[in-house]
C-alpha positions as CSV (number, residue, x, y, z in Angstrom):
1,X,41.6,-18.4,-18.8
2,X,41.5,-21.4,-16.3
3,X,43.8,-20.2,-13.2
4,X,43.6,-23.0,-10.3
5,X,42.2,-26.2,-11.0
6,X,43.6,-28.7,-7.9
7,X,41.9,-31.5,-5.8
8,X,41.0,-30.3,-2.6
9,X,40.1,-32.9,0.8
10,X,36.5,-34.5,1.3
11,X,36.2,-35.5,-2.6
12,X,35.6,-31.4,-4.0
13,X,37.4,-29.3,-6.3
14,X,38.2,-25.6,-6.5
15,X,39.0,-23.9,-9.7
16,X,38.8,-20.3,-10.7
17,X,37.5,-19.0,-14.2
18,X,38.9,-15.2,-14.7
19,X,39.7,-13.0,-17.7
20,X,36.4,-14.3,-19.9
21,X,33.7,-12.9,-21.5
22,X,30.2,-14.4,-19.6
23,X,30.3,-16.4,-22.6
24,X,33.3,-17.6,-22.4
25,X,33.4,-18.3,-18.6
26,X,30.2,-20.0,-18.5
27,X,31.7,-22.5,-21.9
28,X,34.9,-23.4,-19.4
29,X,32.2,-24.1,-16.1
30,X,30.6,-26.4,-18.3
31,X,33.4,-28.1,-19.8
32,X,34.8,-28.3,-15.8
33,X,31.6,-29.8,-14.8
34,X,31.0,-32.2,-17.6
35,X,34.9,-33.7,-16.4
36,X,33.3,-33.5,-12.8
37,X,30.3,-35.6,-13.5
38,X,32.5,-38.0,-15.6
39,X,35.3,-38.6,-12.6
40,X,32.9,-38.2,-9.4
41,X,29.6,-39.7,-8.6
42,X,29.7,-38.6,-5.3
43,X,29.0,-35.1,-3.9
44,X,31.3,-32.5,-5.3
45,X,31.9,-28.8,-5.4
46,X,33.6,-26.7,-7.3
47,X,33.9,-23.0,-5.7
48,X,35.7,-20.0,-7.2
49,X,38.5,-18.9,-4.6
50,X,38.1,-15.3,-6.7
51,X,34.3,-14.8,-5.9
52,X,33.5,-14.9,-9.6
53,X,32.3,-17.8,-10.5
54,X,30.3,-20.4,-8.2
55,X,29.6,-23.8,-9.7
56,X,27.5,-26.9,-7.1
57,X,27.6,-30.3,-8.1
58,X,25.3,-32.6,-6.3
59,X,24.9,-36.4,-7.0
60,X,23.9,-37.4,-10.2
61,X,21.6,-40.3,-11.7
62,X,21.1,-41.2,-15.2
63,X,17.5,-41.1,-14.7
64,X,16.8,-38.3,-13.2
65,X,19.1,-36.2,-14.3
66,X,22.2,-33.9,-12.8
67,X,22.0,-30.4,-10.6
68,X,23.9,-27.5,-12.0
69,X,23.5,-24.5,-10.2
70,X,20.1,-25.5,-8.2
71,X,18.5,-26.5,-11.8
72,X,17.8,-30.1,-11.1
73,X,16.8,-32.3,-15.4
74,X,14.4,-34.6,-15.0
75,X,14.8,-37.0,-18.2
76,X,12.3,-39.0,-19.8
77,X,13.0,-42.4,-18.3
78,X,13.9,-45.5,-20.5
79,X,10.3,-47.4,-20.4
80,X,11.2,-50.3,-22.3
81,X,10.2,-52.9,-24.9
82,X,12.7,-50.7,-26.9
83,X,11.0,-47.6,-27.4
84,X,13.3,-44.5,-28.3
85,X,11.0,-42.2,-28.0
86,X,7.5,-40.6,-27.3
87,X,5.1,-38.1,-28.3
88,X,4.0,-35.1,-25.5
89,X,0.9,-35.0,-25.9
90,X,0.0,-32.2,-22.9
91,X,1.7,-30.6,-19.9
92,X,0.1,-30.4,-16.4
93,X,2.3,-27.8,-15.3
94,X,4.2,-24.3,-16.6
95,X,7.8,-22.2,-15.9
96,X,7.1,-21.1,-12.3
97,X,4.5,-23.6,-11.0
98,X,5.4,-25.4,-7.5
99,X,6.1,-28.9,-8.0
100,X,5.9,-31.8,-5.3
101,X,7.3,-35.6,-5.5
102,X,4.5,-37.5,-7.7
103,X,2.7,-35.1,-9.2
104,X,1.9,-35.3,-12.9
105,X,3.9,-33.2,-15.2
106,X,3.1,-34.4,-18.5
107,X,1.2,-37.0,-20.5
108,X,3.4,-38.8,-23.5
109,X,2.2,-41.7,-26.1
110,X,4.4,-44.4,-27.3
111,X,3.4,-47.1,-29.7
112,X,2.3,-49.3,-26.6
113,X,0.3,-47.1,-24.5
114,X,-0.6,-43.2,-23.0
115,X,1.4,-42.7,-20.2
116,X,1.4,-39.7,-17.3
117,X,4.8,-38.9,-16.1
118,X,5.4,-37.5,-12.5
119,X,7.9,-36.1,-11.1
120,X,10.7,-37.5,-8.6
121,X,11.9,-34.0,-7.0
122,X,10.2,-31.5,-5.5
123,X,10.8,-27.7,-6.8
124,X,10.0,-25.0,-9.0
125,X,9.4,-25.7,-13.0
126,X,11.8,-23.5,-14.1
127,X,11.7,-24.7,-17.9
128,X,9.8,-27.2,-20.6
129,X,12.3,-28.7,-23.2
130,X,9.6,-30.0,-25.2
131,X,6.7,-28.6,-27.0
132,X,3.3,-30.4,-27.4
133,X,3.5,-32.6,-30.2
134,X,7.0,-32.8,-29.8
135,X,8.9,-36.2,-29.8
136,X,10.6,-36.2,-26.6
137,X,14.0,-38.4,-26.4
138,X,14.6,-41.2,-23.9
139,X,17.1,-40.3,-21.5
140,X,16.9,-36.4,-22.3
141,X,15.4,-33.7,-20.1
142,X,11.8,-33.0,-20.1
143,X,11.8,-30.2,-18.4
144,X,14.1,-28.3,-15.7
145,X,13.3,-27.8,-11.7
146,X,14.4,-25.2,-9.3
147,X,15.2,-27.5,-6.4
148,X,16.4,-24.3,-4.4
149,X,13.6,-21.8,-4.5
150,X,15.8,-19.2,-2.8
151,X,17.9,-19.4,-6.1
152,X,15.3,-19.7,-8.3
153,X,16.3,-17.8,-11.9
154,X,13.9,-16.5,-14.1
155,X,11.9,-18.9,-16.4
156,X,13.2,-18.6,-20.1
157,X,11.7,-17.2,-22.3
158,X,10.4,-19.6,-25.2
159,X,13.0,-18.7,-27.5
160,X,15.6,-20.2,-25.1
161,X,15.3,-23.4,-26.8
162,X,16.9,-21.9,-29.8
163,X,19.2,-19.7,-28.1
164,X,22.1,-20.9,-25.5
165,X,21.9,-20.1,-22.0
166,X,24.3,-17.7,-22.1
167,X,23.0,-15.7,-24.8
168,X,19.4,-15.5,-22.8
169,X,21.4,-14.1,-19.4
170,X,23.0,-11.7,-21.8
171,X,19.7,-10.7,-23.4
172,X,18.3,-10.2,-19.7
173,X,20.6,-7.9,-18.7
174,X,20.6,-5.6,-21.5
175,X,16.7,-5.1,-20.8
176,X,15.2,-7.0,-23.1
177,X,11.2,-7.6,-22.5
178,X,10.8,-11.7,-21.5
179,X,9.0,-12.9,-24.3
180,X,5.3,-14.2,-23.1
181,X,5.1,-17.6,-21.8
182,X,3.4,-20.2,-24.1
183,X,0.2,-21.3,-22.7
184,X,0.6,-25.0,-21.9
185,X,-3.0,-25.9,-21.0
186,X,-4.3,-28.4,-23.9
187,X,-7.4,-30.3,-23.8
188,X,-7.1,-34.2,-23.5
189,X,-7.2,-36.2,-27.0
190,X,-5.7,-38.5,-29.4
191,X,-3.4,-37.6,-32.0
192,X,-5.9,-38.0,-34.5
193,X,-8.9,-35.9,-33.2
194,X,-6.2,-33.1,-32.7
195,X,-5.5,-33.8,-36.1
196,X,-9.4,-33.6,-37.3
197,X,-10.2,-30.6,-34.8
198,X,-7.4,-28.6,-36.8
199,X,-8.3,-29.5,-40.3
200,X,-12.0,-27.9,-39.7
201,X,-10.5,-25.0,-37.3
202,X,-12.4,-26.5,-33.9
203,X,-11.2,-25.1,-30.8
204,X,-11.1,-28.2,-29.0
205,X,-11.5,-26.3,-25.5
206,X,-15.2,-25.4,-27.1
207,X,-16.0,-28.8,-28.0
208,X,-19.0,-31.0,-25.6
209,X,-16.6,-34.0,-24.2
210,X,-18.1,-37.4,-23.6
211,X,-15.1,-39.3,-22.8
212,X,-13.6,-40.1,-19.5
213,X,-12.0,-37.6,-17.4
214,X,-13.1,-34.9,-19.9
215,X,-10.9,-36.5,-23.2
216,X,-12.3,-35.3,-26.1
217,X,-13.5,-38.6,-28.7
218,X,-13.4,-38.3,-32.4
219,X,-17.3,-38.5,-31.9
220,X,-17.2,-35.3,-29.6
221,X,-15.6,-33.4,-32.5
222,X,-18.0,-34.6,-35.1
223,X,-21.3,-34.1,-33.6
224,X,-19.3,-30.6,-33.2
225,X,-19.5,-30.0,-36.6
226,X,-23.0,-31.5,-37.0
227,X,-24.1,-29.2,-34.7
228,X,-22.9,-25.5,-35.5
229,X,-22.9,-26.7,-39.7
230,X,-25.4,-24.0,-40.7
231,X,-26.6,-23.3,-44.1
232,X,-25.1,-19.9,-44.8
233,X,-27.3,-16.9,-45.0
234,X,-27.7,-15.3,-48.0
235,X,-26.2,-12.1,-48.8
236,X,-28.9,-8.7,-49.0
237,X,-28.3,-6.7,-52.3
238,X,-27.5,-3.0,-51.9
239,X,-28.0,-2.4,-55.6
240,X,-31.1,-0.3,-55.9
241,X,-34.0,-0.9,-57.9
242,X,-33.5,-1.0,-61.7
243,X,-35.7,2.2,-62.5
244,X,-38.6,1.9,-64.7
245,X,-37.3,3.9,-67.6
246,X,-36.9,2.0,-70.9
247,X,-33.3,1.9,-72.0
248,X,-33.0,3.2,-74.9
249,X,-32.8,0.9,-78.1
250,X,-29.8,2.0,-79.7
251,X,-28.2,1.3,-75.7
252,X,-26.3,-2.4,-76.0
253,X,-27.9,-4.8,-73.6
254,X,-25.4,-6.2,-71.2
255,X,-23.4,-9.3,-71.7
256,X,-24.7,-12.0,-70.2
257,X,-22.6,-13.7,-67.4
258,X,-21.1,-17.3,-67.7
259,X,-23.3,-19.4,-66.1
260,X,-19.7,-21.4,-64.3
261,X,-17.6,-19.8,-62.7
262,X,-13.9,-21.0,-62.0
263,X,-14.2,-22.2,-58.3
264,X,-10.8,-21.1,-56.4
265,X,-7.9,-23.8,-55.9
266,X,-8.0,-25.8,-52.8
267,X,-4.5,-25.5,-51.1
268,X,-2.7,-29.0,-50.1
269,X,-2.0,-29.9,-46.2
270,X,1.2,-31.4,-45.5
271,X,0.7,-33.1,-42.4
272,X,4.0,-34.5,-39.8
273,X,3.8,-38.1,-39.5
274,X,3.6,-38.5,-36.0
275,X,3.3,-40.6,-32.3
276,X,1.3,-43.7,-33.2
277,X,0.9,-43.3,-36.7
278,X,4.9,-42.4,-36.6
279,X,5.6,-46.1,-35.2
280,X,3.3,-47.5,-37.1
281,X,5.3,-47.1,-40.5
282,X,8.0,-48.6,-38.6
283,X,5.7,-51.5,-37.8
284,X,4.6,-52.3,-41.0
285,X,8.1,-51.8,-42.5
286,X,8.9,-54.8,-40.2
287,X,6.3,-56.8,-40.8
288,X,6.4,-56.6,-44.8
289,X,10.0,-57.9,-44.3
290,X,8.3,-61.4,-43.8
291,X,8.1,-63.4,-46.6
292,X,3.9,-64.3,-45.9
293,X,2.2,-67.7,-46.9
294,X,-1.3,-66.8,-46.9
295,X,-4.4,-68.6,-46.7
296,X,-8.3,-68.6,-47.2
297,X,-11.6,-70.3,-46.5
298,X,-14.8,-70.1,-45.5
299,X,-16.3,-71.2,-42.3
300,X,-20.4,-71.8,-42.2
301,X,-21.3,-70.0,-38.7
302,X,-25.3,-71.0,-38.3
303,X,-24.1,-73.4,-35.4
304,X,-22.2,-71.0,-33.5
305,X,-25.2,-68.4,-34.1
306,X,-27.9,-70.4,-32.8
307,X,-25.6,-71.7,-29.8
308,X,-25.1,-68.0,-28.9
309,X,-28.5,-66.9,-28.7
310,X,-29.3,-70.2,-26.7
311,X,-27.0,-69.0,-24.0
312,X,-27.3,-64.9,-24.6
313,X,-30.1,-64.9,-22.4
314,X,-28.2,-66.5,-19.4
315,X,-25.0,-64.1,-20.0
316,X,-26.7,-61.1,-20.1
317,X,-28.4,-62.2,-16.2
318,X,-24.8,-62.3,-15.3
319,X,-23.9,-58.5,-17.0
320,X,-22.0,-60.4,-19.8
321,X,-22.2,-59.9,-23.6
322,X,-21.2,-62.8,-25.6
323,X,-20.0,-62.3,-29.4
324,X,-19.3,-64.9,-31.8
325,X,-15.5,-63.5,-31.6
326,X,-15.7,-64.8,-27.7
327,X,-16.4,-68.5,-29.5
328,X,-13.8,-67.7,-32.3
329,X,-11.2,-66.5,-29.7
330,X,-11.8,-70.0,-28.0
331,X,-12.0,-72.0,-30.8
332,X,-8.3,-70.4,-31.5
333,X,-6.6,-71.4,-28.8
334,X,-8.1,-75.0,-28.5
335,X,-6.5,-75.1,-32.1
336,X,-3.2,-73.4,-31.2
337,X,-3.1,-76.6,-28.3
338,X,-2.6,-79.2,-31.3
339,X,-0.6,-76.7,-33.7
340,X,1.4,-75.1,-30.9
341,X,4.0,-74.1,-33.2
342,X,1.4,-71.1,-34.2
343,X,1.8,-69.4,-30.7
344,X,5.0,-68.6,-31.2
345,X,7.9,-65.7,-31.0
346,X,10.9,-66.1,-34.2
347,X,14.0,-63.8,-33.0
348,X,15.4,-60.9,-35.2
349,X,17.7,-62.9,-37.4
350,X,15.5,-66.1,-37.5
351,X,18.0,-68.2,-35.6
352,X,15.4,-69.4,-32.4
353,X,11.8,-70.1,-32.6
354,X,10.1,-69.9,-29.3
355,X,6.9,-72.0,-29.3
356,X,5.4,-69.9,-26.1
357,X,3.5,-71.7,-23.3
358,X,0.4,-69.0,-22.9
359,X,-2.3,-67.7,-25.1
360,X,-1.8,-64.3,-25.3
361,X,-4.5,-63.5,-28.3
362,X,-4.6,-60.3,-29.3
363,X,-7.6,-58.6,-31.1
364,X,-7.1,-56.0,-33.3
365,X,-9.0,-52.5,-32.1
366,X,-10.3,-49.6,-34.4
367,X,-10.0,-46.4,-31.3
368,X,-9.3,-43.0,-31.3
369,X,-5.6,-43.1,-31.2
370,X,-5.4,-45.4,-34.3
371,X,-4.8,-49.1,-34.6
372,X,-4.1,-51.0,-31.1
373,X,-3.9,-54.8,-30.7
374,X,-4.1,-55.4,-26.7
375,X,-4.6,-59.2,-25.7
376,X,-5.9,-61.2,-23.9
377,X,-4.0,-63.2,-21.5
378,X,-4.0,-67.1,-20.7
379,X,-6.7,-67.9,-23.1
380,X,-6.1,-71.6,-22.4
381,X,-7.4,-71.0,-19.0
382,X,-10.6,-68.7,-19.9
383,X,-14.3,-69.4,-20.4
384,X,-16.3,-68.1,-23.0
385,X,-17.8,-66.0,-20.7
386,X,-14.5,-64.5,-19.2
387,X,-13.0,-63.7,-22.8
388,X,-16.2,-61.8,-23.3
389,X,-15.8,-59.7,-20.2
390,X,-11.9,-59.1,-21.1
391,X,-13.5,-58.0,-24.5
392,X,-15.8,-55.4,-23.4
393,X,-12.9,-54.3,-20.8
394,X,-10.4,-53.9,-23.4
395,X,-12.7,-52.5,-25.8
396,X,-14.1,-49.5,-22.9
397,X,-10.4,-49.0,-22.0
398,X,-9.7,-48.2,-25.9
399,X,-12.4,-45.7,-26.6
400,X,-11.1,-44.2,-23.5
401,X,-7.7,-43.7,-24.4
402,X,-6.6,-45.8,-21.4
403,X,-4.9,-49.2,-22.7
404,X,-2.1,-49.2,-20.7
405,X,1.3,-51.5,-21.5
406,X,0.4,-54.4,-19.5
407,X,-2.6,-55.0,-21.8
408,X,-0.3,-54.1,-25.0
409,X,2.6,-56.2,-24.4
410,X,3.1,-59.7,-24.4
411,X,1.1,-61.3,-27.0
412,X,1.1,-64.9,-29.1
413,X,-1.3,-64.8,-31.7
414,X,-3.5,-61.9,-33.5
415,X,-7.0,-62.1,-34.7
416,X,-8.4,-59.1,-36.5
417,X,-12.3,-58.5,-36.8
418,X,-12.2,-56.3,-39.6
419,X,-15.1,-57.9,-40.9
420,X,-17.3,-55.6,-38.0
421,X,-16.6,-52.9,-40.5
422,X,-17.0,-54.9,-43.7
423,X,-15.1,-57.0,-46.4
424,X,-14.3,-60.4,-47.0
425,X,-10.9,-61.3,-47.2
426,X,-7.5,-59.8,-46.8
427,X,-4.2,-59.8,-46.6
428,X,-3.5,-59.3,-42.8
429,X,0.1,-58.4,-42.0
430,X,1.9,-59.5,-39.4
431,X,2.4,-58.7,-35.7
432,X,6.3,-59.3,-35.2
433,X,7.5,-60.7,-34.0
434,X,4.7,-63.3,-33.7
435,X,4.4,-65.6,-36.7
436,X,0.6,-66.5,-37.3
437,X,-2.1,-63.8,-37.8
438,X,-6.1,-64.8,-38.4
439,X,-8.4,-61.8,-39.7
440,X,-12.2,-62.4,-39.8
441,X,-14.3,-61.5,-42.7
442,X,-18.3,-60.3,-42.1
443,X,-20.8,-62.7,-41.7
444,X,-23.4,-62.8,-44.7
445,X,-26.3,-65.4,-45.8
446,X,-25.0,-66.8,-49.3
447,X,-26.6,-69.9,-51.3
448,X,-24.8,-72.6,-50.2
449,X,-25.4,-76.7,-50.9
450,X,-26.3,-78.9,-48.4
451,X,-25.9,-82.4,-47.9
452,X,-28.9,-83.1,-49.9
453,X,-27.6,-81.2,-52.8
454,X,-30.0,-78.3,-52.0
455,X,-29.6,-75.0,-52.4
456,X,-30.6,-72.7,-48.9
457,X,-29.4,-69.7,-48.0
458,X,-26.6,-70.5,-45.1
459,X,-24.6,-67.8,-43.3
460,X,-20.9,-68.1,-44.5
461,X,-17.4,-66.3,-42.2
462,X,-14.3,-65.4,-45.0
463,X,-11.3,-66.7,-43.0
464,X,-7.9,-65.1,-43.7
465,X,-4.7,-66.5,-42.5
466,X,-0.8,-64.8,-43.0
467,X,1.4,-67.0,-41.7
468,X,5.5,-66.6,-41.4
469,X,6.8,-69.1,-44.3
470,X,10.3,-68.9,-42.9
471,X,9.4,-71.1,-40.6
472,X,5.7,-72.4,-41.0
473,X,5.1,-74.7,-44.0
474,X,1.6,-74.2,-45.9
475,X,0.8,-78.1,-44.9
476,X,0.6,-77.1,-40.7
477,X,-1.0,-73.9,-41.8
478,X,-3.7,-75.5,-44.0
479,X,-3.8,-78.1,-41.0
480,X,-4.5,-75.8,-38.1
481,X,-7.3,-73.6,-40.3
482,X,-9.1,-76.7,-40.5
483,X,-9.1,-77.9,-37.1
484,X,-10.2,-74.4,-36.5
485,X,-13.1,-74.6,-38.9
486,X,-14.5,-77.8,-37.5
487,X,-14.4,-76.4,-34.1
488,X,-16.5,-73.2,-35.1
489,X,-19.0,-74.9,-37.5
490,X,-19.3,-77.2,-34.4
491,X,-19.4,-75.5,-31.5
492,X,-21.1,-77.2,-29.2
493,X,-19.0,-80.7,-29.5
494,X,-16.1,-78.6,-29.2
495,X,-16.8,-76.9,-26.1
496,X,-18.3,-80.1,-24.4
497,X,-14.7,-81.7,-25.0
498,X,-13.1,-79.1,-23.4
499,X,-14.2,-77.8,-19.8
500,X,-12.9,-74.5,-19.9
């Protein structure tokens, strides 16, 4: 039972826990410190007069994470743009590796970007609340430091996350072997090629990397496979030699054998939902709340071709590649200018509309991870040849893995290429809270009429538009696709009228 509990001078308490179980005792310390931690966000102690039970409290941040007993919790900080929560993807460290101020513990993946975490204390990992492929909680504890090495406990065993703390002391000193460590070293990949390298049993630690800083690409794991697919080696008979005796006629021949036999059942794969492709079906659940207006043409692109080889020559002297999505991301935002109610942001319950003064574009990007849709900032203010470089930089950054928030956050206005994979048109969906989004069809030589009434083969875009009806009408939206059509088709007047 609790015995003394009474304020003592220079802000610390003394109480004494007596006449409990361990269990018991350390249920009442905890309780005692929670009331501490609640009342005092200075420096407290609490010592037992009785010598039995000894509880430090040292300052406490809501970041970081409080000291009980010399164990210091380092949370997983609030990173904003409202995300909850994040996938661990690897740990850089174990229970019982030395740990100094900003070193890198652990790598996690929100729906933004990849992040490293490092640490803000100095100490001795003592325990990892989170397995790989875990989703670890804002605000709760990653893992748990010694600060004071001369106090150090024992790492827990992995079962500790299922069992109290109490019960794992107990366990300890009735004898009980430590059960073995997991290992925590995991090679560096996306969700998804994790996903693929256990479907066809890979080993990822055995598989040739190619990407940066040794991350393993969905291409590593495939020309994997390519390379030790071999054709399998047919089994040698034991069964001797038929002899050449005659069987005897009145001996039945045997039955012939069915010429198909029943191929075994595949077994089914239930697969967690989980880090990007997790916040994804949150996305999309978002966006397919928006009542769409959507919208389609066709834009003839033989100008824009033959202006970009005219000038392809010239970029490439200056280490530039130029697309025809550089033009198109151009051509956007000289049509956003005169519709600028496109580039804008609608508010949760559709009660503001905020038309936003920069052209953040994003482009849609097939990588490793998934779906991503960084952007490209002040578009207003860009030449063709800088979009082009901010493409290829964005584009090397995703096959990397390395698109960090700063390129994820902040955009107007979404154009998807999906027509670099194939297709014509579609029914893009919408990045909210944005309330415009343009996806690009492939480029292919149709018969077309020309002014003459001929018929010559003409390379033809499929242009797709979604568009928020709550609070576009199909009039502006029909509006701003053609002023975007006359700009493309006619590149050159439209980049003669407009400097940058």
């Amino acid at each position: 039972m609790l015995r003394t509990f009474q304020r003592c001078p220079k802000a610390s308490l003394r109480f004494t826990v007596s006449g409990h179980s361990v269990q018991a005792r350390s249920y009442l310390v905890r309780r005692i410190h929670r009331s501490i931690l609640s009342t005092n966000n200075g420096r407290n102690r609490g010592r037992d007069i009785m010598g039995e039970t000894t509880l430090s409290v040292r300052s406490f941040s809501s970041s970081g994470g409080g000291v009980v007993g010399g164990l210091q919790d380092f949370n997983l900080a609030d990173i904003g743009e409202g995300i909850s929560e994040c996938e661990v993807l690897q740990w850089f460290v174990k229970p019982g590796d030395k740990v100094e101020e900003f070193d890198k513990v652990c790598e996690v993946q929100s729906d933004k970007a990849t992040t490293d975490i490092t640490s803000r204390y100095e100490g001795v990992v003592h325990e990892i609340k989170y397995a790989v492929g875990e989703m670890a909680i804002v605000g709760t504890p990653l893992l748990t430091l010694v600060t004071d090495s001369a106090s150090a406990p024992p790492p827990p065993s992995p079962s500790a996350h299922a069992e109290s703390s109490e019960t794992a002391a107990v366990a300890a000193a009735a004898g009980a072997p430590p059960a073995a460590a997991p290992s925590t070293s995991r090679a560096k990949c996306s969700p998804a090629v994790r996903r693929m390298a256990k479907e066809h049993k890979i080993e990822l630690a055995d598989v040739p990397t190619t990407g940066r800083d040794g991350r393993v690409l969905k291409g590593d794991v495939l020309a994997y496979l390519k390379g030790t697919a071999t054709p399998a080696t047919p089994a040698t008979s034991t069964t001797p030699p038929p002899s050449a005796t005659t069987p005897s006629p009145a001996q039945p021949s045997p039955s012939p054998s069915p010429s198909h036999q029943p191929s075994e059942a595949l077994t089914d794969q239930v697969l967690p939902i989980t880090g990007l492709a997790r916040i994804m079906v949150k996305t999309m659940e978002e966006s397919n709340k928006v009542p769409t207006l959507l919208y389609g043409d066709e834009i003839i692109m033989d100008n824009l071709l033959e202006y970009r080889m005219r000038i392809k020559a010239h970029a490439e002297k200056l280490g530039v590649r130029v697309s025809p999505l550089a033009f198109i991301i151009k051509a956007t935002s000289m049509a956003l200018s005169e519709y600028p109610s496109l580039n804008s942001h609608v508010n949760k319950d559709c009660t503001e509309i905020t038309h936003k003064g920069s052209h953040n574009i994003g482009i849609a990007m097939d990588t490793p991870r998934g779906l991503l849709v960084p952007n490209i900032k002040n578009v207003q203010n860009c030449s063709v040849l800088d979009i082009a470089r901010e493409i290829d930089r964005l584009r090397d950054l995703g096959l990397a893995g390395k698109l960090g928030a700063p390129d994820l956050q902040g955009g107007t206005f979404t154009l998807s290429n999906i027509g670099a994979i194939g297709g014509t048109y579609c029914a893009p969906l919408l990045v909210v809270p944005e309330v415009c989004i343009v996806a690009l069809g492939k480029t292919q030589v149709l018969p077309r009429y020309d002014a003459n009434m001929e018929v010559k083969p003409t390379s033809i875009m499929a242009l797709s538009l979604s568009a928020d009806h709550r609070v576009l009408d199909g009039a502006t939206v029909a509006r701003f696709a053609n002023h975007l059509k006359e700009l493309i088709e006619d590149p050159l007047a439209a980049f003669l009228l407009h400097s940058r």
